[in-house]
C-alpha positions as CSV (number, residue, x, y, z in Angstrom):
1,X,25.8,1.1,-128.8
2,X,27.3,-0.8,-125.9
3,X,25.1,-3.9,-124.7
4,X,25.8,-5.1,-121.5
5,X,24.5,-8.4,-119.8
6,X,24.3,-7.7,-115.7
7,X,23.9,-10.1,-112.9
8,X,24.5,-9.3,-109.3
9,X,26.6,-6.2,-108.0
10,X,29.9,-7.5,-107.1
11,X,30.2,-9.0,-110.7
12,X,29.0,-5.8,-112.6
13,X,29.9,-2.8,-110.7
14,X,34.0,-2.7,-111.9
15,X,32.3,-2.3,-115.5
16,X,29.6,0.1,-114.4
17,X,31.6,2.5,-112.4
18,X,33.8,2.6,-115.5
19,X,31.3,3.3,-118.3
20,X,30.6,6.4,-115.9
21,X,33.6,7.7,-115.7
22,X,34.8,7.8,-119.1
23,X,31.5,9.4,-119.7
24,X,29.5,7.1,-121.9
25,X,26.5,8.6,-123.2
26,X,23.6,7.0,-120.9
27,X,21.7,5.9,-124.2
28,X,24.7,3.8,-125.7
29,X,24.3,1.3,-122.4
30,X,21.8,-1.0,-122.7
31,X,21.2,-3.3,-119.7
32,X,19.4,-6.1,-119.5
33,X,18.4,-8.7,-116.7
34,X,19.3,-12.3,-117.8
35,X,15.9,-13.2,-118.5
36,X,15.7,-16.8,-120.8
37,X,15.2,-14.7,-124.2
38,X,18.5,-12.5,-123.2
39,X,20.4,-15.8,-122.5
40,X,20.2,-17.2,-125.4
41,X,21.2,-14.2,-127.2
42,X,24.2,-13.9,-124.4
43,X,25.0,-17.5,-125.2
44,X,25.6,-16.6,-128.6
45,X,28.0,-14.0,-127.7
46,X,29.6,-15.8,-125.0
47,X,30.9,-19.3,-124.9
48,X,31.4,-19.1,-121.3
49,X,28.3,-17.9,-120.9
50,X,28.9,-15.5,-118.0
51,X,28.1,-12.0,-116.8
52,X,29.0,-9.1,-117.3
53,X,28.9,-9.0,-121.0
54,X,30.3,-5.8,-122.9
55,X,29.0,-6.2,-126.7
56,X,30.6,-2.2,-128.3
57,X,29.0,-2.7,-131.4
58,X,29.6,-6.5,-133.2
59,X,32.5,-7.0,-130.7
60,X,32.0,-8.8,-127.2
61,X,34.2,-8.8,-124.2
62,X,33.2,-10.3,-120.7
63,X,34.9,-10.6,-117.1
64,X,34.8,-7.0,-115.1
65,X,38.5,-6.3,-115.0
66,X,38.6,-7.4,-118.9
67,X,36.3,-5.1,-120.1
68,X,37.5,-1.9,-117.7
69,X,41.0,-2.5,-119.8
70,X,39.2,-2.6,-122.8
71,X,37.1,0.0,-122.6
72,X,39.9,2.7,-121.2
73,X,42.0,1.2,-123.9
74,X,39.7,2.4,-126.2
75,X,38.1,5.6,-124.6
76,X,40.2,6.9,-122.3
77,X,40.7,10.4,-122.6
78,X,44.0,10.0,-121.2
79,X,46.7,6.9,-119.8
80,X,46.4,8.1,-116.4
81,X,43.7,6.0,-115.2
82,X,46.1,2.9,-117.3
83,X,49.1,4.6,-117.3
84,X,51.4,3.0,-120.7
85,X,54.8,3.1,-118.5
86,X,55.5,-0.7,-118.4
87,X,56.1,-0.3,-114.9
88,X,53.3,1.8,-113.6
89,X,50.8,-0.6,-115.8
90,X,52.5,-4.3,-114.0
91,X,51.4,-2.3,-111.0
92,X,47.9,-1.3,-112.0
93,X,48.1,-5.0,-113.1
94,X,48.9,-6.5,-110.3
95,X,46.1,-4.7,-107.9
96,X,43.6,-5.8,-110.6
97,X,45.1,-9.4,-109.9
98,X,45.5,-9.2,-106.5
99,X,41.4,-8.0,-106.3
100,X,40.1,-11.0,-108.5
101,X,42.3,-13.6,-107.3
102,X,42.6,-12.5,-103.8
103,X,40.9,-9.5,-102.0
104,X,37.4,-10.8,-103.8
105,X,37.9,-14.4,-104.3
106,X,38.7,-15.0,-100.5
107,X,35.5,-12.4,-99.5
108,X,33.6,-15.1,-101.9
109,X,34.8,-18.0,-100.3
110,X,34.0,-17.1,-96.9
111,X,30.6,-15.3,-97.5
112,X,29.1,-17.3,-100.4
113,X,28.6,-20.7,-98.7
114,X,27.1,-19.0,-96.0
115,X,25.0,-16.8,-98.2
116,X,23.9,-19.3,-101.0
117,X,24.1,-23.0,-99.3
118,X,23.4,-22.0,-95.5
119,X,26.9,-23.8,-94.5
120,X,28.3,-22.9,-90.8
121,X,31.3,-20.1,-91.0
122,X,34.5,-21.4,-91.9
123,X,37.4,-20.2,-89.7
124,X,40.0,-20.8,-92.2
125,X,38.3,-18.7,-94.7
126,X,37.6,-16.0,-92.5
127,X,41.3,-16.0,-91.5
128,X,42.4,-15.7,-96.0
129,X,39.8,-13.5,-96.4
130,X,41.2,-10.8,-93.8
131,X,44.7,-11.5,-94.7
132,X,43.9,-10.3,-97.8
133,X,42.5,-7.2,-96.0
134,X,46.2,-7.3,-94.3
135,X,47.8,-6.7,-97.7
136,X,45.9,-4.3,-99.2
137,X,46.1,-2.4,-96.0
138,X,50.3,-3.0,-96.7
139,X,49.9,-1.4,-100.5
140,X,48.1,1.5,-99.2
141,X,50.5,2.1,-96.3
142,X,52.9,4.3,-98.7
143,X,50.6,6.0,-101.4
144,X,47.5,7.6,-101.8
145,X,45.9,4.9,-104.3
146,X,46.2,1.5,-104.1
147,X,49.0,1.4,-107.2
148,X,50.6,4.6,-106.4
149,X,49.7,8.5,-106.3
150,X,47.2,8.4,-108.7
151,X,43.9,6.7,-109.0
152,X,43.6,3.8,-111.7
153,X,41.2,1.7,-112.5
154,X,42.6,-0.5,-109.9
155,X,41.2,1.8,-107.4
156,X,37.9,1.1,-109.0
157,X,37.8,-2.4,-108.9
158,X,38.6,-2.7,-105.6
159,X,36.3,-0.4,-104.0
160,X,33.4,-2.5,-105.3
161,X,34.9,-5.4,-103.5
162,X,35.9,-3.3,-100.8
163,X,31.9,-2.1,-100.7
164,X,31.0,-5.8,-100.5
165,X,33.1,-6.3,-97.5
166,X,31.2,-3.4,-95.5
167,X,27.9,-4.4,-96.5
168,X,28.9,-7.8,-95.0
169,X,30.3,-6.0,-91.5
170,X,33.7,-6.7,-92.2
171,X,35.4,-4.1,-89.6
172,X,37.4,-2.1,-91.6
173,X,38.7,0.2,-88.9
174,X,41.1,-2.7,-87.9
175,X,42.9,-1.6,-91.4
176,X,43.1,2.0,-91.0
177,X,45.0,2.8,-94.9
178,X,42.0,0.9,-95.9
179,X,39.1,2.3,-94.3
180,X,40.9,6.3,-94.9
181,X,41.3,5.2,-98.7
182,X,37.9,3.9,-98.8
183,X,36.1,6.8,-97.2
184,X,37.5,9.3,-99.8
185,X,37.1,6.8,-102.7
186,X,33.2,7.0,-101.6
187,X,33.3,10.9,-102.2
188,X,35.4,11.2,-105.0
189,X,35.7,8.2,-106.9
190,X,33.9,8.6,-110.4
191,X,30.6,6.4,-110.2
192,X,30.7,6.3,-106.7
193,X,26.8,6.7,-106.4
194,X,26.6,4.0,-109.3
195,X,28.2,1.6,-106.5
196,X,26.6,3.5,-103.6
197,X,23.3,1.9,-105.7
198,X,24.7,-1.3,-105.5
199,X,25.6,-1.4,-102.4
200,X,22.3,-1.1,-101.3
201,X,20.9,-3.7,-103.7
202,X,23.5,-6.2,-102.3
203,X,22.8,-5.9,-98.7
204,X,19.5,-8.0,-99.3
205,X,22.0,-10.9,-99.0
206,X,22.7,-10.1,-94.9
């Protein structure tokens, strides 16, 4: 069975949308709220103590882009979705960067204080956050998917955070590769009604 530990959307929904599409049975994914009993158990499996979890079987993995890897690694019917070719893969690797460190980190910084501690807008945050928006709109200028003509589990990762930033308003028609990507990554992405779910669930925050 896989075990997984979930907190809030925008931290489990890379992991989510993936068990669904590499078609995990429903009743080999266990989710459970981080309720005190759970913790401690997660604590045991975690040092760091965070969520998402993955536990597939005595083995645990956590952070979303981590256990995605892991999971097509181990399941995937095919290397298209992680393609092996060094350099199709530093690709895939790089969008999967660029969303942690970048496209979602800046949407965090911006958002989060405003959502969690009830600080004023910052200017210069907004300004990162929707440069970051600026360069994914660059990457998609020449290919269908946001590492090339093929979807990858990029693609997935980043249209959870790209989810988060319509919830939150963002104007997305001011990037048009992004908002075109995004409207058919809604339709046809696997798990899309997985993150259409948490979409909803998120927008209590605004």
């Amino acid at each position: 069975n896989l075990l997984r530990y979930l907190s809030h959307r925008e931290c489990s929904m890379p992991s989510l949308v993936w068990v669904a599409l590499l078609q995990i049975p429903a009743g080999n994914l266990i989710s459970l709220s981080p309720r005190p009993k759970k913790k401690c158990q997660l604590h045991q499996l975690n040092p760091q103590h965070c969520i998402p979890t993955l536990v597939d079987g005595s083995f645990p993995v956590w952070e979303s882009r981590a256990i995605m890897i892991y999971l097509v690694e181990k399941y995937g019917k095919d290397e298209s979705l992680y393609p092996k070719d060094p350099q199709k893969r530093a690709v895939v690797n790089q969008r999967l960067f660029f969303d942690q460190g970048t496209l979602y980190q800046r949407f965090a910084d911006y958002f989060y204080p405003q959502i969690f501690a009830k600080q004023p807008a910052n200017a210069d945050n907004e300004k990162k956050m929707l440069d970051g928006l600026d360069f994914l709109n660059t990457f998609l200028g020449g290919s269908k998917y946001v590492a090339g003509d093929q979807l990858t589990i990029a693609d997935l990762t980043i249209l959870a955070t790209v989810s988060t930033y319509d919830v939150a308003k963002v104007d997305l028609a001011k990037y048009p590769n992004v908002a075109s990507w995004y409207a058919r990554l809604r339709k046809e992405a696997p798990g899309a009604a997985i993150n259409e779910a948490g979409c909803e669930e998120f927008k209590k925050y605004f």
